[in-house]
ZAMARGU-4260 file (C-alpha; in steps of 0.2 Angstrom, whole numbers, plus 5000, padded with zeros to 4 digits):
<rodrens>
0) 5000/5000/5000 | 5005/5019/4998 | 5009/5032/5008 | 4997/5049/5007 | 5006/5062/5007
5) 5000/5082/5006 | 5012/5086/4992 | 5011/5104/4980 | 5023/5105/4968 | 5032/5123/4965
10) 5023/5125/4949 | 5008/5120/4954 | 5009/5132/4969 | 5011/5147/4957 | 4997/5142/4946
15) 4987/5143/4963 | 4995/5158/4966 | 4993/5166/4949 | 4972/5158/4950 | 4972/5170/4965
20) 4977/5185/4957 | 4968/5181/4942 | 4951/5181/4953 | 4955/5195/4962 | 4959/5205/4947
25) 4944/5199/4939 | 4934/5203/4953 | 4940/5224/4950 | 4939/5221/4933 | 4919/5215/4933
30) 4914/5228/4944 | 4921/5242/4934 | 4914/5235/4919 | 4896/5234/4925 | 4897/5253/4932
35) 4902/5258/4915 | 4889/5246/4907 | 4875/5252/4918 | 4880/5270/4913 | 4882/5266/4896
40) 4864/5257/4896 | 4855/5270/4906 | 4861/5284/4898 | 4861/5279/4879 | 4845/5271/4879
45) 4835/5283/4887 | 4844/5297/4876 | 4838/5288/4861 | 4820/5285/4865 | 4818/5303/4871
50) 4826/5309/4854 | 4811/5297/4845 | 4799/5308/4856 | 4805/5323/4852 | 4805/5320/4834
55) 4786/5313/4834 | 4779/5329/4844 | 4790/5340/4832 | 4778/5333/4818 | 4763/5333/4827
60) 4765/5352/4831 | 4769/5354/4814 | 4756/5347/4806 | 4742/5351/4822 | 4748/5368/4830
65) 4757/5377/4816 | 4742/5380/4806 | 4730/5385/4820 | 4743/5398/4828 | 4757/5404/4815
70) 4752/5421/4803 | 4765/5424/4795 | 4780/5428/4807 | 4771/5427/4823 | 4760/5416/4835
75) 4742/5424/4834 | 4727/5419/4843 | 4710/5425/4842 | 4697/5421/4855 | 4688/5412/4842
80) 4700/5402/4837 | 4706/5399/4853 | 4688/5391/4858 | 4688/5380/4842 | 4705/5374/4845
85) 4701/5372/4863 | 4686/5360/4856 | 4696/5351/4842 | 4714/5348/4852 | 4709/5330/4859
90) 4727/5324/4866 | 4730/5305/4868 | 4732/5297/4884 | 4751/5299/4887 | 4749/5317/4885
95) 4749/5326/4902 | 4748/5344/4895 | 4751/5355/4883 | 4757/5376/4881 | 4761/5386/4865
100) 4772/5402/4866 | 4776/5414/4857 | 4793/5420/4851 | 4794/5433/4866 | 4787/5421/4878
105) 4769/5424/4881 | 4758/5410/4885 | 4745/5409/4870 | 4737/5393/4873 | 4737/5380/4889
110) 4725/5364/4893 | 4731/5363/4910 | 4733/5381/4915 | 4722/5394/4905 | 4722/5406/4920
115) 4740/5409/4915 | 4737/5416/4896 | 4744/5431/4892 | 4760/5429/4906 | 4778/5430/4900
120) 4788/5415/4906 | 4808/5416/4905 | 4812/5398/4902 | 4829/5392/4896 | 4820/5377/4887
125) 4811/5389/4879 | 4823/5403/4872 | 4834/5387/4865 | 4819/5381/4856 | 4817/5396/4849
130) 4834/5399/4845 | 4841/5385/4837 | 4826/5378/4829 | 4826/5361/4838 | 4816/5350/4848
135) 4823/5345/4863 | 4816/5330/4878 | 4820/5328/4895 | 4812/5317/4911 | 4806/5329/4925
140) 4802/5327/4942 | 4788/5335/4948 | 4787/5342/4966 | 4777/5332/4979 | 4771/5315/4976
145) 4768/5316/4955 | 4775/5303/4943 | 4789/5309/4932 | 4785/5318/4916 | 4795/5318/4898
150) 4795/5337/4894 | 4798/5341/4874 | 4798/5359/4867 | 4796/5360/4848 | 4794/5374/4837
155) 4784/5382/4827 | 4790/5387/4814 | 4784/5398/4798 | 4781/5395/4781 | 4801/5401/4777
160) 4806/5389/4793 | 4811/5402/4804 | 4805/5399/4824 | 4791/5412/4828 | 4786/5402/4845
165) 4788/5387/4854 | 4777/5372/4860 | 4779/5362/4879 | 4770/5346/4877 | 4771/5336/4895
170) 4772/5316/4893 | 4770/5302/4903 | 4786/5296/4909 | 4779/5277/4904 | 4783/5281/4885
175) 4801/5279/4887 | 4801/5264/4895 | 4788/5256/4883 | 4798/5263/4867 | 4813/5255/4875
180) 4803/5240/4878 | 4797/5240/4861 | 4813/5239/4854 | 4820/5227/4862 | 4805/5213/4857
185) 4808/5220/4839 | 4829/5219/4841 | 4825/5199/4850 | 4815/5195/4834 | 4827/5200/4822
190) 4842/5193/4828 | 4833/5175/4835 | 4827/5172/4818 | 4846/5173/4812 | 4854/5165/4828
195) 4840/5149/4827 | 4845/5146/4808 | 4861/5149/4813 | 4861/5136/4826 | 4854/5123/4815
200) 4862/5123/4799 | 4882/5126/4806 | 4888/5108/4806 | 4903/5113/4819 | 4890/5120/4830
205) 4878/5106/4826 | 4891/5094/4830 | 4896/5100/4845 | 4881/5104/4853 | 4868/5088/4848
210) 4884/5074/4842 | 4896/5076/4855 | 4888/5069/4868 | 4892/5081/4881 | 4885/5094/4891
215) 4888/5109/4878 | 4868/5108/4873 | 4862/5111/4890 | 4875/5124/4893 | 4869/5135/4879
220) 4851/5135/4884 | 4855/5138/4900 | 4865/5152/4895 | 4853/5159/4883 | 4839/5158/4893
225) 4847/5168/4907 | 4855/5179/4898 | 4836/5184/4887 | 4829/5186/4906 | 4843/5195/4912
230) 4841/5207/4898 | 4823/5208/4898 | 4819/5210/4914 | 4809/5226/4917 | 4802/5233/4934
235) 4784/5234/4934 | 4781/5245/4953 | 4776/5232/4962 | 4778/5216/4973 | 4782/5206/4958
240) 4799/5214/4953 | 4806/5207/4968 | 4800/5190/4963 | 4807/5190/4947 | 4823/5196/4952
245) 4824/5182/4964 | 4819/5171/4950 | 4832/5177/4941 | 4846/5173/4954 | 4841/5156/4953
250) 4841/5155/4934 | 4860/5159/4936 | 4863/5147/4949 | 4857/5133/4937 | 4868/5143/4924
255) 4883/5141/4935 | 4879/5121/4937 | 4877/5118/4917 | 4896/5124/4920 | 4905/5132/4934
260) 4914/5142/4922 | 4898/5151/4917 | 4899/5161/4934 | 4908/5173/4924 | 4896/5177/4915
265) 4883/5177/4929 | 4892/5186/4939 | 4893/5201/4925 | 4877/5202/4919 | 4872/5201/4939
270) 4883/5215/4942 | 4875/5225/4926 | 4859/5221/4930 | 4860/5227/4950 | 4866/5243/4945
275) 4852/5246/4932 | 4840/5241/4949 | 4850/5255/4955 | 4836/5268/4957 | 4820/5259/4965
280) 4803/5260/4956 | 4794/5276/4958 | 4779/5266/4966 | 4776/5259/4979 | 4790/5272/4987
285) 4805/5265/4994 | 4819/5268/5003 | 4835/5270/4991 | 4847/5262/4999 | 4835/5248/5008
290) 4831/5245/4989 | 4850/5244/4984 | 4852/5230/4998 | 4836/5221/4996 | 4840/5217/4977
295) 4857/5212/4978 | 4854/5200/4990 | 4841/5192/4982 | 4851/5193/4966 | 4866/5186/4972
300) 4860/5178/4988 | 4853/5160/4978 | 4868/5160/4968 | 4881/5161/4985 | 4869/5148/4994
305) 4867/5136/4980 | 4886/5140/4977 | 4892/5137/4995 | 4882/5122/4997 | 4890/5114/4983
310) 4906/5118/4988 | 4904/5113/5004 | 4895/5094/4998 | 4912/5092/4988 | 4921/5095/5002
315) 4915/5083/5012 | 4911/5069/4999 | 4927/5071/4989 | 4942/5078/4999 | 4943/5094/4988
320) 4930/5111/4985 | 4931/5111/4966 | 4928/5098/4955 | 4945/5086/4954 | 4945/5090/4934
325) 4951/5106/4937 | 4965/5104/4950 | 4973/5088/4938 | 4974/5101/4922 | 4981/5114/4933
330) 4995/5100/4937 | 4996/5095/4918 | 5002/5114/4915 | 5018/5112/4928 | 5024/5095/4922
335) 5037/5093/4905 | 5035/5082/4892 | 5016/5081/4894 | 5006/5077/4878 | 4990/5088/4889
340) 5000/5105/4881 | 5006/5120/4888 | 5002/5134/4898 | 5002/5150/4891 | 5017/5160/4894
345) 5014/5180/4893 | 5006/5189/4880 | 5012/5184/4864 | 5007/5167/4868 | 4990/5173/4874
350) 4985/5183/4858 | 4991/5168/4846 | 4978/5156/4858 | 4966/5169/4857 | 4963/5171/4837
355) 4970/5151/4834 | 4959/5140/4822 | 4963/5126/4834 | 4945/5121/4839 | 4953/5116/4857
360) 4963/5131/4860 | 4955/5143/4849 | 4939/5151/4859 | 4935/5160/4842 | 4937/5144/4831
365) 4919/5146/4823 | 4925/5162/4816 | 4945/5160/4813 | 4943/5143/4806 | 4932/5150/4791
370) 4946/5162/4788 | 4961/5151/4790 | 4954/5140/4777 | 4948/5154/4767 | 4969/5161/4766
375) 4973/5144/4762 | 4962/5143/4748 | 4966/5159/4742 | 4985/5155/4742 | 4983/5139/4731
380) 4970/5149/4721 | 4985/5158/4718 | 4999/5146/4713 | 5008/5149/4731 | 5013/5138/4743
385) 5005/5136/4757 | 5017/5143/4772 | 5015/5152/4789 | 5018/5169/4782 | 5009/5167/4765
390) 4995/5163/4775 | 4996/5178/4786 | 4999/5189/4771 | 4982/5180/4766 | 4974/5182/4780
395) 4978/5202/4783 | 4970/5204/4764 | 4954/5194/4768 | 4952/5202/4786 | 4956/5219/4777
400) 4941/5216/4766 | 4929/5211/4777 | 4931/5222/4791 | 4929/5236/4778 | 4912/5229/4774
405) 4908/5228/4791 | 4912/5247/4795 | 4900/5250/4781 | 4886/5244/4788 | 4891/5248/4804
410) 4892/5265/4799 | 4874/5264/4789 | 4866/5257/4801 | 4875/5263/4818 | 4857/5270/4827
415) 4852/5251/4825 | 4868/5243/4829 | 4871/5253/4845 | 4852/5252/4852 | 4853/5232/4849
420) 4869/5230/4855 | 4865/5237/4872 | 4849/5232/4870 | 4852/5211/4869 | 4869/5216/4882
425) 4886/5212/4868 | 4899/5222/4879 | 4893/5212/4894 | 4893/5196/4886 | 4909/5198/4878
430) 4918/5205/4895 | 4910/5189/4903 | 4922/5179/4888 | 4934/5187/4889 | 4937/5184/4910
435) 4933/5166/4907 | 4946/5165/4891 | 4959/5174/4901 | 4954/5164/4916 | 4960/5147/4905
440) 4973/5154/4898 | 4982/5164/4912 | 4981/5151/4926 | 4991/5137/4920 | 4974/5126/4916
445) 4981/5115/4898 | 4969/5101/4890 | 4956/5114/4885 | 4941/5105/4875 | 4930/5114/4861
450) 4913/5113/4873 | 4922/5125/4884 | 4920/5140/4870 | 4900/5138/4868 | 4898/5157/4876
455) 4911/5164/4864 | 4902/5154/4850 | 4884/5161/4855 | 4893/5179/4856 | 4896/5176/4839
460) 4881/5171/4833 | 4872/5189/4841 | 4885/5199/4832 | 4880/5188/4817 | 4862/5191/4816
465) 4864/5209/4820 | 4878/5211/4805 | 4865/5201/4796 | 4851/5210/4800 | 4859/5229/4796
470) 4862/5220/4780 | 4843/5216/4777 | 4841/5236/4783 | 4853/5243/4771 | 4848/5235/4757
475) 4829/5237/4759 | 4830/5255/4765 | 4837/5258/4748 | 4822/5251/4740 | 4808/5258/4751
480) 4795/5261/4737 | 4797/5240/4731 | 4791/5226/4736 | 4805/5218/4748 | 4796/5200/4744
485) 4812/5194/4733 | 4825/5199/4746 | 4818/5186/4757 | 4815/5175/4742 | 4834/5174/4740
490) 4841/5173/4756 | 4828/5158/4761 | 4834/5150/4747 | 4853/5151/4751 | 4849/5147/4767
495) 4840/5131/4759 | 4854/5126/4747 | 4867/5128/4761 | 4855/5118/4773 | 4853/5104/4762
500) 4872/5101/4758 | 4875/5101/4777 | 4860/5087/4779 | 4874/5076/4768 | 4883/5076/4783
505) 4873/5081/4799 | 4860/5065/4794 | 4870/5048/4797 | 4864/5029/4796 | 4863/5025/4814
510) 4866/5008/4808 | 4869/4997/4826 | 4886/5004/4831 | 4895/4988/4833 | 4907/4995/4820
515) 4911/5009/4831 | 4929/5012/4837 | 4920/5012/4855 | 4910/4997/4854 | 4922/4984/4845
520) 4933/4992/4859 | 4925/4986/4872 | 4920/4971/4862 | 4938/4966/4862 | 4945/4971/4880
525) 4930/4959/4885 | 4938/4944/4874 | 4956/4944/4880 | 4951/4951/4899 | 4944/4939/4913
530) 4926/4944/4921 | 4928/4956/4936 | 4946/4961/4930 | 4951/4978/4933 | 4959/4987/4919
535) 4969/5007/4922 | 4967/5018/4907 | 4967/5035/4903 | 4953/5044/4895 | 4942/5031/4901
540) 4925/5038/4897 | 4916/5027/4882 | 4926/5012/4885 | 4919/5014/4906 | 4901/5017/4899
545) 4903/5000/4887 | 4911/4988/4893 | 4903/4972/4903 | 4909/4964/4920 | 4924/4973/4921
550) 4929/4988/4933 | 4938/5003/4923 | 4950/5013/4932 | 4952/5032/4928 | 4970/5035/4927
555) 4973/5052/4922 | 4965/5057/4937 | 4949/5068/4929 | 4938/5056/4936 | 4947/5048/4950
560) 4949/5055/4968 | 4959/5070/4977 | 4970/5055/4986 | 4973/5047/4968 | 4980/5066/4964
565) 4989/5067/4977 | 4998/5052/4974 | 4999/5055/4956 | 5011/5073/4963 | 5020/5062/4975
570) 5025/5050/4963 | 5016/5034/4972 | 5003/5032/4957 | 5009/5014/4954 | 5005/5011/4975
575) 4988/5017/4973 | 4985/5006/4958 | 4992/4991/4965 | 4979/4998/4982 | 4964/4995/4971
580) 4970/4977/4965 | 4970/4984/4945 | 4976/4970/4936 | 4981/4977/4917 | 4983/4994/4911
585) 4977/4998/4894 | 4982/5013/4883 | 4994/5024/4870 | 5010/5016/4871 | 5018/5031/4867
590) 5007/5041/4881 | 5009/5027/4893 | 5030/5023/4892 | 5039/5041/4885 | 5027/5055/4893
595) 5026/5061/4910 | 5015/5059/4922 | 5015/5039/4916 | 5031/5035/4912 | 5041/5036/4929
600) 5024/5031/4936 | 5023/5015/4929 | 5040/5010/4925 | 5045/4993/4930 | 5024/4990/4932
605) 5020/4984/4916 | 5019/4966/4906 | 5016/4964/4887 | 5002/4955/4884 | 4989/4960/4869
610) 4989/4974/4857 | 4971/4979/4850 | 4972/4984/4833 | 4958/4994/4825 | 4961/5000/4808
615) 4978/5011/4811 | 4977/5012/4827 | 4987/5002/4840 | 4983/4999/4860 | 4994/4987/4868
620) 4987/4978/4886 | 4999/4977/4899 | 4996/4965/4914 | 5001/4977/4928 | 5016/4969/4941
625) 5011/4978/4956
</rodrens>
């Protein structure tokens, strides 16, 4: 038997130290984005759907007021036609009030106080409008107890455009939040239609999220759905809105859970959100800061609960807090001559990770891939061989071209493009990415896996369908008076030619598997292995769920225990085998005999005794000498 011994290698202990740091400095780094987020949000949207006001009662006083009061150069109003305007004004519901001015500031007109006609008023709203010809909107508090209004000054004009007067039309403050509301339905709509097709027809995506087998499909519905509530979530001035933020919390606990690297994004759009709850409903009336603490806790309180209770059940079952996985690839990225990689090692190395078509290492695979392939075509189009800087020649020109296209209808259709982006939350998303990214990348962690880059790939897929969608705007705005029928006419039917090639190879003959690598696997290790023999092997997962009457031992240590690490960093792996009676180990020869951590492990442990075969592949079966 072995001897357990609490052993850390120095590498190991920087890669803790260097995790440390890392959470620390993304905890700053979080927090300062969602401050600028919130501000950015708040600010920009509300700006935007008070300029959309402004410019609607601009029109309406055009076409309403300016007939009724401008003669000529000047706001005139004869009691006559002040009583038949009086009669005829009939304002919609959202319309508190309304006053007309004239150019000097006299009161002319008022449905709210026609006591004050004839009285000068010395406004600075007023003497801008005037001035400069422009409408203007802002949210006012009133005194006492009144809901907020949205105040607008238009003016009215004359036939030759100059301002003679001015008109103050008082809203209801709800019309900026329902325009806001409205366009974020209509943003959701546009950019789901493209993401679903999207989804479906990619084969890498398709692949990865329905053939794999693992748990990248339920991690990207549980990210999208949080992330469409988080986003959504709109305070209705009652005891429902606490409710629905609780909701919420637990929404992203489950998030977490799908994958513990989703907190994150959790943790991001959490932050974002809280500090959009920043200022409590106007009703019921609430204390500010009771309100502050009330829905962060029960924001972020499900989340720490569920959080520390999983924690602490791992603690107590397994030895160790976090899951086992991530502790062994920490390890992989302190040991030489591993065939799990390398850690990355400053910047440089971080930046070629970071834009790598590598579908392991490469976060943004769905998108480089495409553009690798597309310089490598381009060179042999050419004549050129293929080489590392032909291709990044090649891939300058084709990133050169496309991101001019981009800017272009960035540029056209920048009004849409900035609402949607805030409105569906890309910075937040991509800052949550990019922590995670950095969080791999930065802490030592090697033997990454394409399932881990389903957020980045769903980032990608919103910028998509919004690029795609300003395309659709561009290229109908142009054609206004036509019938658009044929644009959509030819994009389903791209979409349908694409679609059917990719059924060529999405739809497979399910046959009965026994020709599968992983069946006649385990097929074979049952023929030339005893019943109730225990067999060591790394990567042990298909051949563990296939195999009959024999017991599989993990021996990479992702699905083993905190003692089996342990013993693994001490060197006494072989011991801890030979504790659990494993009779043959199974595996890559080369792996098994030349790499570390397995060669000085089992050296002097293993027997010849079969070699599986299976097509060019070659796994030899060792009986294992304890």
């Amino acid at each position: 038997m072995w001897r357990k011994r609490a052993y850390r290698s120095s590498g190991l202990l920087r890669s803790l130290t260097l995790l440390r740091t890392f959470l620390i400095a993304s905890a700053a780094i979080l927090a300062a984005g969602a401050v600028a987020l919130s501000s950015t949000l708040s600010n920009d949207l509300r700006t935007s759907a008070l300029e959309d006001n402004a410019r609607d009662v601009e029109a309406y006083v055009e076409a309403v007021l300016g007939p009724s009061f401008v003669r000529g150069d000047r706001v005139v109003v004869t009691p006559r036609a002040l009583r038949r305007l009086t009669r005829a004004v009939r304002l919609p519901r959202d319309v508190r009030g309304l006053n007309v001015y004239s150019r000097e500031g006299r009161l002319v007109f008022s449905t709210t106080q026609p006591g004050r006609i004839g009285r000068r008023r010395s406004s600075p709203d007023l003497k801008r409008t005037i001035r400069t010809g422009q409408p203007s909107a802002a949210v006012v508090d009133p005194q006492g107890k009144a809901p907020p209004v949205v105040k607008v000054w238009a003016p009215l004009s004359s036939q030759k455009g100059k301002p003679v007067g001015a008109a103050e039309v008082a809203l209801d403050g709800s019309v900026v939040d329902e325009a806001i509301a409205g366009s974020s339905r209509t943003i959701w709509l546009a950019v789901g239609i493209v993401f679903g097709v999207l989804w479906i027809v990619l084969p890498r995506i398709h692949d990865l999220t329905l053939h794999a087998g693992v748990e990248a499909g339920v991690n990207a519905f549980a990210l999208l759905l949080f992330w469409h509530q988080l986003v959504s979530l709109k305070l209705s001035s009652d005891d429902r809105d606490l409710k629905r933020i609780t909701a919420l919390g637990l929404l992203g606990a489950l998030t977490i859970f799908a994958r513990l690297d989703n907190v994150f994004l959790v943790a991001l759009g959490g932050l974002w959100l809280w500090l959009r709850l920043w200022q409590p409903p106007k009703k019921p009336k609430r204390n500010p800061w009771a309100w502050r603490l009330q829905s962060g806790l029960i924001l972020f309180g499900p989340i720490t609960l569920l959080m520390m209770a999983y924690l602490a059940w791992n603690y107590l079952s397994f030895g160790v807090a976090m899951p086992i996985s991530g502790e062994v690839k920490l390890w992989w990225g302190t040991l030489k001559n591993t065939v799990y990689g390398f850690p990355v090692n400053g910047l440089t190395d971080f930046a070629g990770q970071f834009v790598t078509d590598d579908p392991e290492l490469g976060p943004w695979s769905l998108l480089t891939a495409p553009l690798y392939s597309g310089a490598e075509w381009l060179l042999s189009a050419a004549g050129q061989t293929i080489s590392i800087a032909g291709r990044r020649l090649a891939l300058l020109a084709i990133g050169g071209v496309l991101s001019v296209l981009v800017a272009v209808f960035i540029w056209i259709q920048r009004e849409f493009l900035s609402k949607a982006a805030r409105q569906i939350g890309l910075l937040p998303f991509f800052l949550g990415c990019f922590v995670q990214i950095s969080y791999y990348k930065f802490t030592g962690s090697v033997a990454q896996q394409p399932w881990y880059w389903i957020p980045e790939m769903i980032l990608l897929l919103f910028i998509s369908g919004l690029l795609l969608e300003a395309l659709f705007r561009t290229i109908l705005s142009k054609k206004q008076e036509r019938n658009s029928s044929p644009v959509w006419i030819g994009v389903i039917g791209l979409v349908s030619i694409f679609y059917v090639a990719f059924i060529q190879t999405a739809v497979r003959d399910p046959g009965n598997g026994s020709n599968h690598f992983y069946i006649e696997r385990a097929h074979w290790l049952e023929a030339n292995t005893e019943p109730g023999a225990r067999v060591a092997i790394t990567g042990a997962g298909n051949l563990a769920y296939f195999v009959k009457d024999r017991t599989i031992v993990n021996m990479d240590g992702l699905m083993n225990t905190h003692d089996y690490l342990l013993a693994l960093q001490s060197g006494n792996g072989a011991d801890y085998l030979a504790g659990l009676s494993v009779d043959y180990i199974f595996g890559n020869e080369y792996i098994l005999t030349e790499t570390n951590p397995y060669a000085p492990m089992l050296a002097g442990h293993l027997e010849p005794y079969r070699v599986y075969v299976f097509a060019d592949r070659e796994l030899p079966l060792w009986r294992f000498i304890p």
